[in-house]
C-alpha positions, 0 to 999 in steps of 0.5 A: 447529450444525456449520453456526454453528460453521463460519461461526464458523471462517471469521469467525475466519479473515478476521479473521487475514487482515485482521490479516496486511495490516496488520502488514505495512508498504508501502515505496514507493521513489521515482524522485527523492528528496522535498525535505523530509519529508511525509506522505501519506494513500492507500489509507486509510493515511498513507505517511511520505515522507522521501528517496528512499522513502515507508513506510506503517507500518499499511496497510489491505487497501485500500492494496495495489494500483495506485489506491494507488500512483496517488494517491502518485505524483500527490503525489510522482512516479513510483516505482521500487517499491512492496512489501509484502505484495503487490508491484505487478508491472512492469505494475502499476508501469507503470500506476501511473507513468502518473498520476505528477505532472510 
């Protein structure tokens, strides 16, 4: 029983953590503003880009990372940041510059 009730507990507690990405949006700055708006899908979200930024509203775990951050940068060129609930770091951003469209 204590062994349920504790696989019950840490169920409850992915689930929250699973709920905290995605109510936290990812605001990508850009490096060159975009010429009209679009929409973009990557990382299982759909990042709005307007201006000089792109904003994914409703992000998944899997929108926070580098291979995200790749697969926008090959649509709208490199970024200046990209920030949310785990910030890419200088490196990451680095690496994720290196696929940036030309």
């Amino acid at each position: 029983m204590k062994r349920t009730l504790a696989a019950a507990c840490a169920a409850l507690l992915s689930l929250s953590a699973s709920a905290a990405f995605a109510q936290e949006a990812i605001t990508v700055k850009l490096q060159k503003p975009v010429t009209a708006e679009s929409k973009i899908i990557a990382g299982g979200a759909v990042f709005v880009c307007n201006a000089d930024s792109c904003v994914a509203g409703t992000p998944v775990s899997e929108t926070f990372g580098v291979v995200t951050c790749k697969e926008l940068t090959r649509r709208v060129g490199p970024v200046v940041s990209f920030a949310g609930y785990r910030p890419l770091s200088a490196d990451e951003l680095g690496r994720c510059n290196a696929s940036a469209k030309k």
